[in-house]
PDB file of N, CA, C and O in Angstrom, chain B, residues numbered from 101:
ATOM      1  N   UNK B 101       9.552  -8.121 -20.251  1.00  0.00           N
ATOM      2  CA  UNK B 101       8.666  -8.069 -21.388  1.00  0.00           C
ATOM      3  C   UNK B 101       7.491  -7.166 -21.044  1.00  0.00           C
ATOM      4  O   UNK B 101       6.861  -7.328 -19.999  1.00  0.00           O
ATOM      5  N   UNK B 102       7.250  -6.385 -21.766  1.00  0.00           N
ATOM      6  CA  UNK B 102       5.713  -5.798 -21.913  1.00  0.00           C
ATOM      7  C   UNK B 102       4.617  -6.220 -22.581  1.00  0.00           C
ATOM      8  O   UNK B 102       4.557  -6.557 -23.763  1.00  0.00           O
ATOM      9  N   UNK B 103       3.103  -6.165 -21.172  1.00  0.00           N
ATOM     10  CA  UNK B 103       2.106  -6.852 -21.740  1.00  0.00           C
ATOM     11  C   UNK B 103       1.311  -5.940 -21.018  1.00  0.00           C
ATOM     12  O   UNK B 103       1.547  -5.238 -20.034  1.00  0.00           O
ATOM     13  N   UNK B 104       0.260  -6.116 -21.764  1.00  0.00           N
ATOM     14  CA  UNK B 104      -0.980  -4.610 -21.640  1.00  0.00           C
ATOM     15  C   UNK B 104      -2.417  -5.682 -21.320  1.00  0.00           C
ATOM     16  O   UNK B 104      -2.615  -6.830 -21.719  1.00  0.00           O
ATOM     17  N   UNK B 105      -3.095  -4.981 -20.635  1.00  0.00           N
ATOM     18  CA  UNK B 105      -4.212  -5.383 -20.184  1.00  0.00           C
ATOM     19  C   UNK B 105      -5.550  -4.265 -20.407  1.00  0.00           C
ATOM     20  O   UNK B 105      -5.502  -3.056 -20.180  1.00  0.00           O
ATOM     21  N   UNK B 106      -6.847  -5.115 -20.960  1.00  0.00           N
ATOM     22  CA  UNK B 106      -7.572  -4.439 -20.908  1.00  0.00           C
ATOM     23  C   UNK B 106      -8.568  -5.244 -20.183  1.00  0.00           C
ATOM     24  O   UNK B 106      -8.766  -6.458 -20.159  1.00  0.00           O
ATOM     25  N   UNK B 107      -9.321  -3.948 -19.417  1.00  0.00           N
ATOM     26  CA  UNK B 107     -10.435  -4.115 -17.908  1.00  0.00           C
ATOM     27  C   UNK B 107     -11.470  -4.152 -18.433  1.00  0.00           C
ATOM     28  O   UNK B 107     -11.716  -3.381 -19.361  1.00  0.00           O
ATOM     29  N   UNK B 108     -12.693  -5.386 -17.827  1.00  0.00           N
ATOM     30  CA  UNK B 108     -13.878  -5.055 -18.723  1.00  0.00           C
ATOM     31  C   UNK B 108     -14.879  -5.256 -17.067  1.00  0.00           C
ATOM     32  O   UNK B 108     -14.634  -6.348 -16.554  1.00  0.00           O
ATOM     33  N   UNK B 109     -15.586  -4.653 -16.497  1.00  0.00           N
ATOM     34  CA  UNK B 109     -16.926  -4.686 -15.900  1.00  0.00           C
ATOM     35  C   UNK B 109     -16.249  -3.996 -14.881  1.00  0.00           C
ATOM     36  O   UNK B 109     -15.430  -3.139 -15.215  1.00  0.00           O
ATOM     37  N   UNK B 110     -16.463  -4.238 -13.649  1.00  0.00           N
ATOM     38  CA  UNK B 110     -16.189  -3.731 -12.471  1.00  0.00           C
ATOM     39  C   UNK B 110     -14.846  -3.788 -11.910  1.00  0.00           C
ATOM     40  O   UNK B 110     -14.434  -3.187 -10.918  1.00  0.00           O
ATOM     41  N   UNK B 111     -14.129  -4.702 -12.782  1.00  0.00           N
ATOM     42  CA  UNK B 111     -12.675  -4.579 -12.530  1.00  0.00           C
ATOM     43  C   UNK B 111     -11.678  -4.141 -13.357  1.00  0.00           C
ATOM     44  O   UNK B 111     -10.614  -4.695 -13.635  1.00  0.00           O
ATOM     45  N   UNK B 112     -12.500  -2.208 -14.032  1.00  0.00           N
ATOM     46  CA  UNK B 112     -11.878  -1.439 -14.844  1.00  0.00           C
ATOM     47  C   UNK B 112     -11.408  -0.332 -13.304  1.00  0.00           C
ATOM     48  O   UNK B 112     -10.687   0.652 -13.468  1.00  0.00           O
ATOM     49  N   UNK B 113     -12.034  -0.773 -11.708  1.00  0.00           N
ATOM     50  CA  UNK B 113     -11.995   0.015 -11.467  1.00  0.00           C
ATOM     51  C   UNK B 113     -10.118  -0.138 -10.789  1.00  0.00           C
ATOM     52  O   UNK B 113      -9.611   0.782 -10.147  1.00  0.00           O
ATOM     53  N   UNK B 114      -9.623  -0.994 -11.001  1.00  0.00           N
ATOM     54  CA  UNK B 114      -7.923  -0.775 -11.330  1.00  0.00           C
ATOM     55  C   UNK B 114      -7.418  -0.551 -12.335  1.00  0.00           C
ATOM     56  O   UNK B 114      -6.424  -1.204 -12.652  1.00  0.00           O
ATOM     57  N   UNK B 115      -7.889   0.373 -13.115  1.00  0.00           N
ATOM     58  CA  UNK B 115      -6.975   1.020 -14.334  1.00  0.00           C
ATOM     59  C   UNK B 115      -6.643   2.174 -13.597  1.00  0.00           C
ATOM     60  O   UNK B 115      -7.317   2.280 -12.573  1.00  0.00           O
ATOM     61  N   UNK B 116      -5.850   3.044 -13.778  1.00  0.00           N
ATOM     62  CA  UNK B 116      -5.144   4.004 -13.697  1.00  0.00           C
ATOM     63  C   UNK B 116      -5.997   4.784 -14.054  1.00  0.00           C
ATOM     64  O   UNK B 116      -6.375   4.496 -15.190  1.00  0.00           O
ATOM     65  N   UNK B 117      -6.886   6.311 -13.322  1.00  0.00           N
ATOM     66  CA  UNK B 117      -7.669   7.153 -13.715  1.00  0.00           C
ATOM     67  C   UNK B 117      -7.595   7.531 -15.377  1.00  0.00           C
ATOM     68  O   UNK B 117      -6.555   7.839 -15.960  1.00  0.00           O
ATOM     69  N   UNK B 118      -8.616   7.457 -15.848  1.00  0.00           N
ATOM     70  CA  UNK B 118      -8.765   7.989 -17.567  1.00  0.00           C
ATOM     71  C   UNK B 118      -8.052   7.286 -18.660  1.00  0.00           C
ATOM     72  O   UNK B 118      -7.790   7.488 -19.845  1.00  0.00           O
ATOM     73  N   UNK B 119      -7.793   6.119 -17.513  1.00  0.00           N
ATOM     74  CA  UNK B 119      -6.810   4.949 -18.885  1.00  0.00           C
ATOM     75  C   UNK B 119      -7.720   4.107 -19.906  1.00  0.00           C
ATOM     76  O   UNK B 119      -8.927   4.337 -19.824  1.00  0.00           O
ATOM     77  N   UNK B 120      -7.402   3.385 -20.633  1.00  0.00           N
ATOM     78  CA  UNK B 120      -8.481   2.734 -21.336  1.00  0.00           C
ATOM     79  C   UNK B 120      -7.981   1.387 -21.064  1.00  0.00           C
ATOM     80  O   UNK B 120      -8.810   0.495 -21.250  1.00  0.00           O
ATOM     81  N   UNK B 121      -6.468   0.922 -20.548  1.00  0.00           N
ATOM     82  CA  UNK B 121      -5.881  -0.220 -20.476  1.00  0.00           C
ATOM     83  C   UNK B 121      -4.750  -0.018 -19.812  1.00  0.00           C
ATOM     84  O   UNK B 121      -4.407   1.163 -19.773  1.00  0.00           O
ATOM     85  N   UNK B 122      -3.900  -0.953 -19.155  1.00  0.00           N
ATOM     86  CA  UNK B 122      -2.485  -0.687 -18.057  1.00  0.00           C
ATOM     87  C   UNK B 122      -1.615  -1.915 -19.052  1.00  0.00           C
ATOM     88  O   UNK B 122      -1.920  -3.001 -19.546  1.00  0.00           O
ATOM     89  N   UNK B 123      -0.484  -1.122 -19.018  1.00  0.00           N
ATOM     90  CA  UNK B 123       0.589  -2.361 -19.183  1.00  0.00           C
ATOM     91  C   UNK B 123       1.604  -2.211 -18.559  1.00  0.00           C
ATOM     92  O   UNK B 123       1.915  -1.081 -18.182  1.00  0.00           O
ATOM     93  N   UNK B 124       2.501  -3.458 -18.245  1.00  0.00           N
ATOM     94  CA  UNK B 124       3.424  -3.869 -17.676  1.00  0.00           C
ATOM     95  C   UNK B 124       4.600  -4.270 -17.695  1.00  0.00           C
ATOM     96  O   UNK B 124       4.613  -5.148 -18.558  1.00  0.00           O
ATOM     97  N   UNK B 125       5.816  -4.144 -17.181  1.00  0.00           N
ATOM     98  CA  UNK B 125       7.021  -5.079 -17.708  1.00  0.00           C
ATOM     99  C   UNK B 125       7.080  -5.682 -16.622  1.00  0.00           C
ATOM    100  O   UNK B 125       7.272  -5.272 -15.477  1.00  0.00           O
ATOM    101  N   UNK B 126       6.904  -6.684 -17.037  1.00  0.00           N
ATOM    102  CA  UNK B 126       7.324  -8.279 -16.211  1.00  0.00           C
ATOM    103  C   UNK B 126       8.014  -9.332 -16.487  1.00  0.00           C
ATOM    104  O   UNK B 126       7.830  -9.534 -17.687  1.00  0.00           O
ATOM    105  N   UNK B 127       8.860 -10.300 -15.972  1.00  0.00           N
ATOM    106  CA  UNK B 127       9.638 -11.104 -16.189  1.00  0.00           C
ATOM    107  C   UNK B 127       9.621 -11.837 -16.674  1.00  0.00           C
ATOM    108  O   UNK B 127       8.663 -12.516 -16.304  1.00  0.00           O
ATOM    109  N   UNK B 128      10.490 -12.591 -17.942  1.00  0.00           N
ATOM    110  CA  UNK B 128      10.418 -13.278 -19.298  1.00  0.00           C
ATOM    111  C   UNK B 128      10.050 -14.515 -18.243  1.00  0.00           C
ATOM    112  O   UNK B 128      10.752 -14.846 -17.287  1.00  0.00           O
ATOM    113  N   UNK B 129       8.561 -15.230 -18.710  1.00  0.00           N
ATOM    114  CA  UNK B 129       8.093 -16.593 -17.882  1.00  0.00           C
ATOM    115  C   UNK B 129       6.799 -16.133 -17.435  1.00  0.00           C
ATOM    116  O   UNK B 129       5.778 -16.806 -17.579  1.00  0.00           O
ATOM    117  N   UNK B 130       6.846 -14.445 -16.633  1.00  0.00           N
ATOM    118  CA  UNK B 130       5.722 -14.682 -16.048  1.00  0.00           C
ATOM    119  C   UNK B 130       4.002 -15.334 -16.818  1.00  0.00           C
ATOM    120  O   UNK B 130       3.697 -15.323 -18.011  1.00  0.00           O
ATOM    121  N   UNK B 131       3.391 -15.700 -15.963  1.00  0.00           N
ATOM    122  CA  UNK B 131       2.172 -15.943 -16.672  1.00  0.00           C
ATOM    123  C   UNK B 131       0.756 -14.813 -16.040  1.00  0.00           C
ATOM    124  O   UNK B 131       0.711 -13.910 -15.204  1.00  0.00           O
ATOM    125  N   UNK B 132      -0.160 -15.398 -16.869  1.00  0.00           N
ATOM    126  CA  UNK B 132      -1.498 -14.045 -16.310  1.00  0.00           C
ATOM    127  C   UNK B 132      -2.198 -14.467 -15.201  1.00  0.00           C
ATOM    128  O   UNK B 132      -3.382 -14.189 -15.015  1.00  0.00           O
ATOM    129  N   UNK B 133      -1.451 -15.191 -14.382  1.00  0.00           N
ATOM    130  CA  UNK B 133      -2.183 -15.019 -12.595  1.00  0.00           C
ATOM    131  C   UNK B 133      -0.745 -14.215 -12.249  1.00  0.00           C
ATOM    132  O   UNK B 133      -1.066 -13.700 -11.178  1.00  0.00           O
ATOM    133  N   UNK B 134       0.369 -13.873 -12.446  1.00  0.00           N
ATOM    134  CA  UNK B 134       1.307 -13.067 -12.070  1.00  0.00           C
ATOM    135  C   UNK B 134       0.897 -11.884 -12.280  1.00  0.00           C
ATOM    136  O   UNK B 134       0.789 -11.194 -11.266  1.00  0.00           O
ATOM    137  N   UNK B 135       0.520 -11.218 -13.651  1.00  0.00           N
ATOM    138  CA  UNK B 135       0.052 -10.304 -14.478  1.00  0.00           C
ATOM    139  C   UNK B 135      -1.284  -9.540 -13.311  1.00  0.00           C
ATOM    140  O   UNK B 135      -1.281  -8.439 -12.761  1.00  0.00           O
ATOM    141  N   UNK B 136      -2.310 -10.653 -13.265  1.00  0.00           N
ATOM    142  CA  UNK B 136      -3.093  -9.989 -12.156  1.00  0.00           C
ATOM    143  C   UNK B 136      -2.944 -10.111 -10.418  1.00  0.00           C
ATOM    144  O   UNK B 136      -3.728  -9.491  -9.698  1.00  0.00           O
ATOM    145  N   UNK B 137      -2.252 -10.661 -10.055  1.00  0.00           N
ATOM    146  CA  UNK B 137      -1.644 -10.361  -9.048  1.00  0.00           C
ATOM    147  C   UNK B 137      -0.710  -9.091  -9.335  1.00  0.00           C
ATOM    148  O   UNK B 137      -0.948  -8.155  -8.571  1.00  0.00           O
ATOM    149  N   UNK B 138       0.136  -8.899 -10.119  1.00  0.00           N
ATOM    150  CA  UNK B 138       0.581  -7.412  -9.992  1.00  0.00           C
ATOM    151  C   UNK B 138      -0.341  -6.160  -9.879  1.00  0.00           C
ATOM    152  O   UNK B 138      -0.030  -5.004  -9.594  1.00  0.00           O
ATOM    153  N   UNK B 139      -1.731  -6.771 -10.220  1.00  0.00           N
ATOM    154  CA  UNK B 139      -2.539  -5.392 -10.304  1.00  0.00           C
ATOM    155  C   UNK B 139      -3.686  -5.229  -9.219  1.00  0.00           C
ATOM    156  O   UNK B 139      -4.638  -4.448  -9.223  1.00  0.00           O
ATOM    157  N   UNK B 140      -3.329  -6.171  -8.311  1.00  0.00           N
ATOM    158  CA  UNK B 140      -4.336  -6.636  -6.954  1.00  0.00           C
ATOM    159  C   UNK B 140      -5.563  -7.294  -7.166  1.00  0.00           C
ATOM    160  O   UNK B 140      -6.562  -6.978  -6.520  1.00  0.00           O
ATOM    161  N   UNK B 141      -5.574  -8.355  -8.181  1.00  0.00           N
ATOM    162  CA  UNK B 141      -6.640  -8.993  -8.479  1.00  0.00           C
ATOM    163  C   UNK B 141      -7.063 -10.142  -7.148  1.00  0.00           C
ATOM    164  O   UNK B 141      -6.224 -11.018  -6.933  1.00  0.00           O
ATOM    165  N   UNK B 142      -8.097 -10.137  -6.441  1.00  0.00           N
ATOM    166  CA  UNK B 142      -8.170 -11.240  -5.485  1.00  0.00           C
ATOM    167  C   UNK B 142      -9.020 -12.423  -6.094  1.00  0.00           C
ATOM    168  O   UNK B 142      -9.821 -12.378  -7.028  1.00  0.00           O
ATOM    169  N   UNK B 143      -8.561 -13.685  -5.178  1.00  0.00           N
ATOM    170  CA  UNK B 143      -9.163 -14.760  -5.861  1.00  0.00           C
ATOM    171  C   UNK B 143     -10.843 -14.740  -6.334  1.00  0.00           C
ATOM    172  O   UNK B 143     -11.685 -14.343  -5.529  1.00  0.00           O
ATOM    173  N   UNK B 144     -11.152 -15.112  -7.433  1.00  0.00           N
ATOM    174  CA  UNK B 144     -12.359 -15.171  -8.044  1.00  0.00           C
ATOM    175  C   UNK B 144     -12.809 -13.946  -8.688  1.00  0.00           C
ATOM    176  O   UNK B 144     -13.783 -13.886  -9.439  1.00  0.00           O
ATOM    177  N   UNK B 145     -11.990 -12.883  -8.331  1.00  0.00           N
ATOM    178  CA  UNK B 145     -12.585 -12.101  -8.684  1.00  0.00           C
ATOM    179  C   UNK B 145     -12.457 -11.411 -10.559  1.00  0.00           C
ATOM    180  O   UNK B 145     -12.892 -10.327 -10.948  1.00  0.00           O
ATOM    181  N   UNK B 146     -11.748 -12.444 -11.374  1.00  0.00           N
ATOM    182  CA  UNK B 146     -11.673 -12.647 -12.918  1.00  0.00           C
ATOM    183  C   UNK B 146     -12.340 -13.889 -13.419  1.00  0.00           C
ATOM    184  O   UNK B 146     -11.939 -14.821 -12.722  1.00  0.00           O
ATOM    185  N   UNK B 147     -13.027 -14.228 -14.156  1.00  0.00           N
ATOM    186  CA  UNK B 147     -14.031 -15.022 -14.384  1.00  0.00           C
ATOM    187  C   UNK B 147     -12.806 -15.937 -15.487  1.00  0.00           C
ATOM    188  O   UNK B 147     -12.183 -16.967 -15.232  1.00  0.00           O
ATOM    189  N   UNK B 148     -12.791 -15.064 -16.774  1.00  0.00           N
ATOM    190  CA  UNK B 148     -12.437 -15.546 -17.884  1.00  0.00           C
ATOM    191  C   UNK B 148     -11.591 -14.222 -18.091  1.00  0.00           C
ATOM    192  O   UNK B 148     -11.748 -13.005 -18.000  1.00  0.00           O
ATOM    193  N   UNK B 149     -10.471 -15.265 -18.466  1.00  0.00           N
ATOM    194  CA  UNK B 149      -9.141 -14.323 -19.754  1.00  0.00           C
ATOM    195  C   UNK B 149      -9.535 -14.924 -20.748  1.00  0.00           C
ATOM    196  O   UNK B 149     -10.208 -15.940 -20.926  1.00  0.00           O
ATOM    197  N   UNK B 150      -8.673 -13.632 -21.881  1.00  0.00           N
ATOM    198  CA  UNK B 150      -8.412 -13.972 -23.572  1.00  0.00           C
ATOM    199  C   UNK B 150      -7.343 -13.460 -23.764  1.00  0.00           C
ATOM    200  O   UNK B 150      -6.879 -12.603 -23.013  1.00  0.00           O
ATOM    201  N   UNK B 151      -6.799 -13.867 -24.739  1.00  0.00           N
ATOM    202  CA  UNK B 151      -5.483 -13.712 -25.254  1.00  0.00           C
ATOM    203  C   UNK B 151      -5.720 -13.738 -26.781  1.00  0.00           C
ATOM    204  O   UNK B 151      -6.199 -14.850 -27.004  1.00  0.00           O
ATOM    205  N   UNK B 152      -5.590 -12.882 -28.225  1.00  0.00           N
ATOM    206  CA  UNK B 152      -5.608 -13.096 -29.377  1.00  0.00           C
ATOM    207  C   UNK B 152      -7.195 -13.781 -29.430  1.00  0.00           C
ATOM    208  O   UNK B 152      -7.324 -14.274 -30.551  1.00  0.00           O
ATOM    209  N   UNK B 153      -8.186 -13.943 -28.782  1.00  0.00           N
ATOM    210  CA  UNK B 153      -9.409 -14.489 -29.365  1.00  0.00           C
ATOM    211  C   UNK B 153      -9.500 -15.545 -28.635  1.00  0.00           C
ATOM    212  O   UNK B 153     -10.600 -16.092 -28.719  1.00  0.00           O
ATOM    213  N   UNK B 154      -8.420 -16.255 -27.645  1.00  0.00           N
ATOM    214  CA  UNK B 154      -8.675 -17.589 -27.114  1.00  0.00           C
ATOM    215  C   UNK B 154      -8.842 -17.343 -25.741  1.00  0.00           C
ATOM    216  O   UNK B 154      -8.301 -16.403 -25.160  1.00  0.00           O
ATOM    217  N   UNK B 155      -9.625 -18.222 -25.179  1.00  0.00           N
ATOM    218  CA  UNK B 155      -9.918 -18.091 -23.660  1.00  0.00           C
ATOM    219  C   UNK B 155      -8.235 -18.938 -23.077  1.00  0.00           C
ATOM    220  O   UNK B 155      -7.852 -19.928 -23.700  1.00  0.00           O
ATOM    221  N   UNK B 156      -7.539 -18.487 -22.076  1.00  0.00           N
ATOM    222  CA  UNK B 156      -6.396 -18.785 -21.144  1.00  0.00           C
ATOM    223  C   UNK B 156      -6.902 -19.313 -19.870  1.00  0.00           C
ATOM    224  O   UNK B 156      -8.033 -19.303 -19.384  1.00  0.00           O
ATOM    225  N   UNK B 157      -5.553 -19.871 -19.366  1.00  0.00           N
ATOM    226  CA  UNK B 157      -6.200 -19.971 -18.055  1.00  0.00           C
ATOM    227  C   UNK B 157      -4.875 -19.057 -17.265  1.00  0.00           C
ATOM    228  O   UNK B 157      -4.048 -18.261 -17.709  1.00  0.00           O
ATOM    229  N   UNK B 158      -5.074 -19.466 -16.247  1.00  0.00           N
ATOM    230  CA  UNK B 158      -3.944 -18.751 -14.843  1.00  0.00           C
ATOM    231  C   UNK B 158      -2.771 -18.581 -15.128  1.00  0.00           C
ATOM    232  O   UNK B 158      -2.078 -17.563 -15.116  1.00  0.00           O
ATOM    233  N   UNK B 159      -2.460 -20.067 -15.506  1.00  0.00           N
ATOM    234  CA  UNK B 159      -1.073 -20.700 -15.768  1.00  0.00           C
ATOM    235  C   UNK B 159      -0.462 -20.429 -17.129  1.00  0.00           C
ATOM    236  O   UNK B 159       0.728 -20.579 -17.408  1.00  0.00           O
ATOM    237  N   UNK B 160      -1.335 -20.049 -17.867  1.00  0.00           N
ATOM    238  CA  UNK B 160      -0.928 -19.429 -19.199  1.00  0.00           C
ATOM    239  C   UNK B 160       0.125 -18.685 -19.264  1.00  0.00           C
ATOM    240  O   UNK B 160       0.125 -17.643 -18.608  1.00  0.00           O
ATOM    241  N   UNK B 161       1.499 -19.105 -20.222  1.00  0.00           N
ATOM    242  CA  UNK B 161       2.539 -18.096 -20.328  1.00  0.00           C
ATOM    243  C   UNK B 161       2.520 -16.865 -21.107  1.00  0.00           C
ATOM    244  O   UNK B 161       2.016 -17.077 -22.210  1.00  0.00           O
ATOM    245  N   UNK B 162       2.852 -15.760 -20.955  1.00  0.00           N
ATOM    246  CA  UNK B 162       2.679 -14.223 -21.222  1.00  0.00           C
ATOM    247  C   UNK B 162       4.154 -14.173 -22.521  1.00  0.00           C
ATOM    248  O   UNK B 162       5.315 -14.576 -22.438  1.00  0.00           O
ATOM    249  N   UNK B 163       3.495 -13.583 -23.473  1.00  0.00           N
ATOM    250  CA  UNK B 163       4.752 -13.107 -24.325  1.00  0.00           C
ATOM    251  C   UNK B 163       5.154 -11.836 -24.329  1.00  0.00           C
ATOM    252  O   UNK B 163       4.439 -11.225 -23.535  1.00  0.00           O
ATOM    253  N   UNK B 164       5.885 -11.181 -24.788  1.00  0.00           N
ATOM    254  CA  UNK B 164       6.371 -10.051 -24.772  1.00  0.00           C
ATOM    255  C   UNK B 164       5.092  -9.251 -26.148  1.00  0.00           C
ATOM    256  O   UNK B 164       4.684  -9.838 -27.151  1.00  0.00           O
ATOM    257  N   UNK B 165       4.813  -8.113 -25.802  1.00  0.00           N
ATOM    258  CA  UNK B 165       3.534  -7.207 -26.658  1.00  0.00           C
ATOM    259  C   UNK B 165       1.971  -7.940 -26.661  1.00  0.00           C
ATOM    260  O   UNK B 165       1.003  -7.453 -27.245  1.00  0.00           O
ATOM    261  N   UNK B 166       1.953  -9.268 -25.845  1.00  0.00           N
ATOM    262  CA  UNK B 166       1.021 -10.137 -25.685  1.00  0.00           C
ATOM    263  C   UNK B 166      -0.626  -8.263 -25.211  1.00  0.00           C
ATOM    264  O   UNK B 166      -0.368  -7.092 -24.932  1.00  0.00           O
ATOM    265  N   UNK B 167      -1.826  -8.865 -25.340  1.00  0.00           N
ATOM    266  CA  UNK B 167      -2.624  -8.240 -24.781  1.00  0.00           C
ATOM    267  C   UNK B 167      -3.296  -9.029 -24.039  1.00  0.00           C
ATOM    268  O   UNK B 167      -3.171 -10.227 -24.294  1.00  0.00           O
ATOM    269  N   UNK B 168      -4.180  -8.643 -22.938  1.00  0.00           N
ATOM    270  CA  UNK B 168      -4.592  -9.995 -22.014  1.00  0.00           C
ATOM    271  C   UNK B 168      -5.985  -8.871 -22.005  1.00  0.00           C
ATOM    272  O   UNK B 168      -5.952  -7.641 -21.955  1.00  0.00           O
ATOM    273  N   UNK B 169      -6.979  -9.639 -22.060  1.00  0.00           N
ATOM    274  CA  UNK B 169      -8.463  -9.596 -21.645  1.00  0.00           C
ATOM    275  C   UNK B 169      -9.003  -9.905 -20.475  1.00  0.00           C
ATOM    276  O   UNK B 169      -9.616 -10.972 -20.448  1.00  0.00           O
ATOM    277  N   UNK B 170      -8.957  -9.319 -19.562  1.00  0.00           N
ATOM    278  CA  UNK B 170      -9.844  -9.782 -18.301  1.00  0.00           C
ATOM    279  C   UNK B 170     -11.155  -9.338 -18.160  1.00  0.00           C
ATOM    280  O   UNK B 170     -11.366  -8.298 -18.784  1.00  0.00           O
ATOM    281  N   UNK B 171     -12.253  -9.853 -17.451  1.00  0.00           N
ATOM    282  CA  UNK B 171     -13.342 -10.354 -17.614  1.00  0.00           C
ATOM    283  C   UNK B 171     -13.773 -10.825 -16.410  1.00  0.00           C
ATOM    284  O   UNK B 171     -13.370 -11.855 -15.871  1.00  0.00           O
ATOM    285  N   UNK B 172     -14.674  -9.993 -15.947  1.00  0.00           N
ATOM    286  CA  UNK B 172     -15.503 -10.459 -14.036  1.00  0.00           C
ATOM    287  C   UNK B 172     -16.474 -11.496 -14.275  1.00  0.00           C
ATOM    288  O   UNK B 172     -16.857 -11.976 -15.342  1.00  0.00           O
ATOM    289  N   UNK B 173     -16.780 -11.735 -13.172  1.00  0.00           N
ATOM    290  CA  UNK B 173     -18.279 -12.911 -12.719  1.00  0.00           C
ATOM    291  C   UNK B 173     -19.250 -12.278 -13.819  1.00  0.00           C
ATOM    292  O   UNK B 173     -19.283 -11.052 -13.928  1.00  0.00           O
ATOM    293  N   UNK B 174     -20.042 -13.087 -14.636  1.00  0.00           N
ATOM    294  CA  UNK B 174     -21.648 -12.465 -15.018  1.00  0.00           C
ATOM    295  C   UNK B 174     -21.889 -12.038 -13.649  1.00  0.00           C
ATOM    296  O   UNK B 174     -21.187 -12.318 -12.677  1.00  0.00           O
ATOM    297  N   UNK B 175     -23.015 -11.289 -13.664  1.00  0.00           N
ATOM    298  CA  UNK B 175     -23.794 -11.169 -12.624  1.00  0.00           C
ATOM    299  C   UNK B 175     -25.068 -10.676 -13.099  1.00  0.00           C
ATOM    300  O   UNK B 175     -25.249 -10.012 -14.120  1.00  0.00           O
ATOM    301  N   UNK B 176     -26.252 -11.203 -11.959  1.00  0.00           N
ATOM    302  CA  UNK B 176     -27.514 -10.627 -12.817  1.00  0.00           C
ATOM    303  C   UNK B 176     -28.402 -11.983 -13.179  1.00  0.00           C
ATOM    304  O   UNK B 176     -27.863 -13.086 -13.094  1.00  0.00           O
ATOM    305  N   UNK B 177     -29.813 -11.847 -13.596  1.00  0.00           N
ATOM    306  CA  UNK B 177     -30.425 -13.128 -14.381  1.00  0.00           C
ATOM    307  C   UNK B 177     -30.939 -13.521 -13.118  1.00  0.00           C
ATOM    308  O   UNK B 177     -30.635 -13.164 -11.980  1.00  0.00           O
ATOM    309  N   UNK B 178     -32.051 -14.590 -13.686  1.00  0.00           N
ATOM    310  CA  UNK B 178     -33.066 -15.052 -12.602  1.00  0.00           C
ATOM    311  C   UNK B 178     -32.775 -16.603 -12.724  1.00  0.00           C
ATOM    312  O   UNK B 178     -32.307 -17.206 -13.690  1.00  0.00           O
ATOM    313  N   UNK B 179     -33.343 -17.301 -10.968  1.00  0.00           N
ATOM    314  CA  UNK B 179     -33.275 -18.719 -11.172  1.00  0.00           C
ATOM    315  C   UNK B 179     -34.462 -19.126 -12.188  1.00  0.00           C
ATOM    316  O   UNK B 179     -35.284 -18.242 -12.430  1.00  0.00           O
ATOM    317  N   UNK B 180     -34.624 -20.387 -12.804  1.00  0.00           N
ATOM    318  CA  UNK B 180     -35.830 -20.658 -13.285  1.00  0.00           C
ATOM    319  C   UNK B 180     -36.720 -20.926 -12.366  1.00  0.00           C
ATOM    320  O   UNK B 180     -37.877 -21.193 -12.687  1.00  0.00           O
TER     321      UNK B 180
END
């Protein structure tokens, strides 16, 4: 199945030079900790996925033309 990903903060810097988004064919089941493990994501380093408007988690199953949102740590802001 093919599923496309789009990069948002500092972990656009695994897109493919001048891409705007990467997609993939991966195996009917996989889910989006497979999805970013195919693209060398290390632990913690995705905060929050979306899928269609909804936040996912890891274990979330991937459909075929699915789009996946990834999303780093905030960073930034002061203690009170």
């Amino acid at each position: 199945m093919r599923v496309t990903a789009k990069l948002y903060g500092d972990l656009r810097r695994r897109l493919p030079k001048g891409e705007e988004s990467i997609t993939l064919v991966l195996p009917v089941g996989a889910a989006v900790g497979d999805f970013g493990r195919a693209i060398g994501f290390e632990d913690g380093e995705v905060w929050k996925v979306s899928i269609d408007g909804q936040l996912v988690e890891e274990d979330h199953a991937l459909r075929d033309g699915d789009t996946v949102l990834f999303f780093p740590p905030i960073e930034g802001g002061s203690e009170p």
